[in-house]
C-alpha positions as CSV (number, residue, x, y, z in Angstrom):
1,X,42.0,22.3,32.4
2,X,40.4,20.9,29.2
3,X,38.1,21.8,27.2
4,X,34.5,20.1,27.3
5,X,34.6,16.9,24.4
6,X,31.2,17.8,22.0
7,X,29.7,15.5,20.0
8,X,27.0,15.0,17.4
9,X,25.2,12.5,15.6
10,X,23.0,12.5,12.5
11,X,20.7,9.1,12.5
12,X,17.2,8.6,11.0
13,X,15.8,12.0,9.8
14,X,16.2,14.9,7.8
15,X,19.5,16.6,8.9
16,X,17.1,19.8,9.7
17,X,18.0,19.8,13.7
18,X,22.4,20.1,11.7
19,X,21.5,22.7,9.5
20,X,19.2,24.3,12.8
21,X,23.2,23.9,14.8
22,X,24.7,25.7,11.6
23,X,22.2,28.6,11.7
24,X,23.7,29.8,14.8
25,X,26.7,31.3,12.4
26,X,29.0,33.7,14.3
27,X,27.5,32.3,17.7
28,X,29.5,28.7,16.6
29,X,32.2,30.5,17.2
30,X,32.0,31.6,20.5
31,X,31.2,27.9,21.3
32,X,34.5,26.7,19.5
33,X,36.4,28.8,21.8
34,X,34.5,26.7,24.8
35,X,34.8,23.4,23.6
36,X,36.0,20.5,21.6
37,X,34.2,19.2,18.8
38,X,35.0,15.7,18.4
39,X,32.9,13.8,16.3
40,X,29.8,15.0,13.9
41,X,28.7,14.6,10.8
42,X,30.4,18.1,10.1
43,X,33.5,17.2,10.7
44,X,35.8,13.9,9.4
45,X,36.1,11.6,12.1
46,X,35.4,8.0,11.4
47,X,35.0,6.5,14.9
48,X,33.2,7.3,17.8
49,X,35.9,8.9,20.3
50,X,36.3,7.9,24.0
51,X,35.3,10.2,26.8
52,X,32.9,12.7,25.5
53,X,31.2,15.0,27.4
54,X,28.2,16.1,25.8
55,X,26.8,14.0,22.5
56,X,23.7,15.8,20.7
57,X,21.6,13.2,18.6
58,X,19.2,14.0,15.9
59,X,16.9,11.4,14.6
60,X,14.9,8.3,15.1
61,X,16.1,4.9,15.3
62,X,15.1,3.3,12.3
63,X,18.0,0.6,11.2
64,X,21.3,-1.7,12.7
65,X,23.5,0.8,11.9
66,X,21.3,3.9,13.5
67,X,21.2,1.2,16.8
68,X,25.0,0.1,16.8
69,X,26.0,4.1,16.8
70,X,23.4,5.3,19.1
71,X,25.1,2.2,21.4
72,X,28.9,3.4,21.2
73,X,27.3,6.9,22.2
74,X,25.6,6.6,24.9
75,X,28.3,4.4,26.2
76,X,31.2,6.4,25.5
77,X,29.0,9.8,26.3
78,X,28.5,11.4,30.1
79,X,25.6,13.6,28.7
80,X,23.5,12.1,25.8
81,X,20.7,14.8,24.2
82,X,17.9,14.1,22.1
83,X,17.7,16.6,19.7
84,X,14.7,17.3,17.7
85,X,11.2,16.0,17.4
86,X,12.5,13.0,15.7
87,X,14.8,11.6,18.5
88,X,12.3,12.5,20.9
89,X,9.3,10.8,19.7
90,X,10.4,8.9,16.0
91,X,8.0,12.0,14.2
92,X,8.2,11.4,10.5
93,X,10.4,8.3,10.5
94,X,7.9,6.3,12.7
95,X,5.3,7.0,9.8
96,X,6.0,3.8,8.3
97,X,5.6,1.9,11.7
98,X,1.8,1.4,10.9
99,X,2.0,-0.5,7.8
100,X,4.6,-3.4,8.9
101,X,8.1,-3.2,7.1
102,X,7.3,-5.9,4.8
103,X,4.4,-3.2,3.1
104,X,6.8,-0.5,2.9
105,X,10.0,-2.5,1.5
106,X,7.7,-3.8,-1.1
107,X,5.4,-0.2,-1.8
108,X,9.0,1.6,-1.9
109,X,11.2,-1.2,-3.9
110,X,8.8,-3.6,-5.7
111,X,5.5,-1.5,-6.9
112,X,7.2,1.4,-7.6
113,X,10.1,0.4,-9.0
114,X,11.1,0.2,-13.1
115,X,14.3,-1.2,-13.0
116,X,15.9,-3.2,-10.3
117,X,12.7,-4.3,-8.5
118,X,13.3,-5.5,-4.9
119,X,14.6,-4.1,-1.5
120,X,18.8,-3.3,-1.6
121,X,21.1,-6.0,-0.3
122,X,24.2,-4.7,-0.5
123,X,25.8,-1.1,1.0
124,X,22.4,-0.6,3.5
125,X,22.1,-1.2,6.7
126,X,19.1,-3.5,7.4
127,X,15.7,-1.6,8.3
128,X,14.6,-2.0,12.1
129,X,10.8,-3.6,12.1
130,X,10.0,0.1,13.1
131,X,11.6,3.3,14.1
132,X,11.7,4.3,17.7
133,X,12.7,7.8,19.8
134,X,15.9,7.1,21.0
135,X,15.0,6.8,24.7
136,X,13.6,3.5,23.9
137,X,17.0,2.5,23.4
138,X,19.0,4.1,25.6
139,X,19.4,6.4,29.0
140,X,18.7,10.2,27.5
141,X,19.7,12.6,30.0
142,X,18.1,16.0,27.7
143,X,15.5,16.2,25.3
144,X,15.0,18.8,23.2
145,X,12.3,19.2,21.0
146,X,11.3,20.9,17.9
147,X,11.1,20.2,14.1
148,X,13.7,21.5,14.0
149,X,14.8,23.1,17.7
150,X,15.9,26.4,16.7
151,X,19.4,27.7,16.3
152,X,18.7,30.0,19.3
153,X,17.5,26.8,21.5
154,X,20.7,24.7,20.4
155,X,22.6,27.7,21.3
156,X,20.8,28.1,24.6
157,X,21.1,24.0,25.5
158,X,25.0,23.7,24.6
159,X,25.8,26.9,26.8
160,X,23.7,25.5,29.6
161,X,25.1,21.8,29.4
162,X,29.0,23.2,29.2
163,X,28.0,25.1,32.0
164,X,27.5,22.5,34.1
165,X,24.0,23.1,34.3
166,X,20.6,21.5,33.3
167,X,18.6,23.2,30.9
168,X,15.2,24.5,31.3
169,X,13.5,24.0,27.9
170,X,10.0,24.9,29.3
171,X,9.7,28.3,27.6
172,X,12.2,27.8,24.9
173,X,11.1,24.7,22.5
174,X,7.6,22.8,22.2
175,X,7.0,19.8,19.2
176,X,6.6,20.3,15.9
């Protein structure tokens, strides 16, 4: 029998809820020995594999390219997790949501700028109009809260989900 297919994703945000997944140290590799890890940040992979089982995704949506990749995952992923505060609700990302794009392209690349003045063109994906949790995009089958979740709750929600079972986050991780 194989091994569960793991997957994770770094889009809008901080990388906090990757280095929160590293914290769990000798505990990563007890879950090596349960699983696959096919695709994350973490490792060098360069597309999107088929047929994974479990795909945890931290940030918001806040570009094309954060929108095109949370796309391939969700359709090439059974389970899809949001994981931290900032794929659950867009937290510090979505800041900029209240002043319109146009303000904050021209705050960030015009007024505060000294040398090349104006928003990149080249080598960036183009900026959504605003950031959004990444259920407003797609199906999310877990969420999992926190800024960041803790090592102990990412430890707790992988072991559940390759068990086959749902976990119960009620007691384990709140916002913020």
């Amino acid at each position: 029998m194989s091994r569960p297919r793991v997957a994770t994703m770094w889009l809008d945000g901080c990388s906090g809820c990757h280095m929160s997944l590293l914290d769990m140290d000798e505990r990563l590799l007890e879950l090596a020995g349960k699983m696959d890890l096919v695709y994350s940040p973490i490792v060098d992979m360069k597309e999107f594999p088929d047929n994974v089982d479990i795909t945890l995704v931290e940030g918001a949506v806040g570009n094309e390219e954060d929108l095109h990749k949370l796309r391939i995952a969700r359709e090439k992923s059974r389970l899809l997790v949001s994981l931290g505060d900032c794929a659950v609700t867009a937290n510090v990302p979505s800041m900029r949501n209240s002043f319109g794009l146009k303000k904050v392209l021209e705050r960030a690349y015009t007024e505060n700028a000294t040398l090349r003045t104006g928003p990149p063109t080249e080598g960036v994906p183009l900026l959504l109009p605003a950031s959004r949790p990444l259920h407003e995009v797609v199906t999310i089958d877990v969420f999992v809260p926190g800024c960041p979740p803790s090592a102990d709750t990412i430890y707790y929600v992988l072991n559940e989900l390759l068990e086959g079972r749902c976990p119960d986050l009620r007691d384990k991780s709140n916002f913020g």
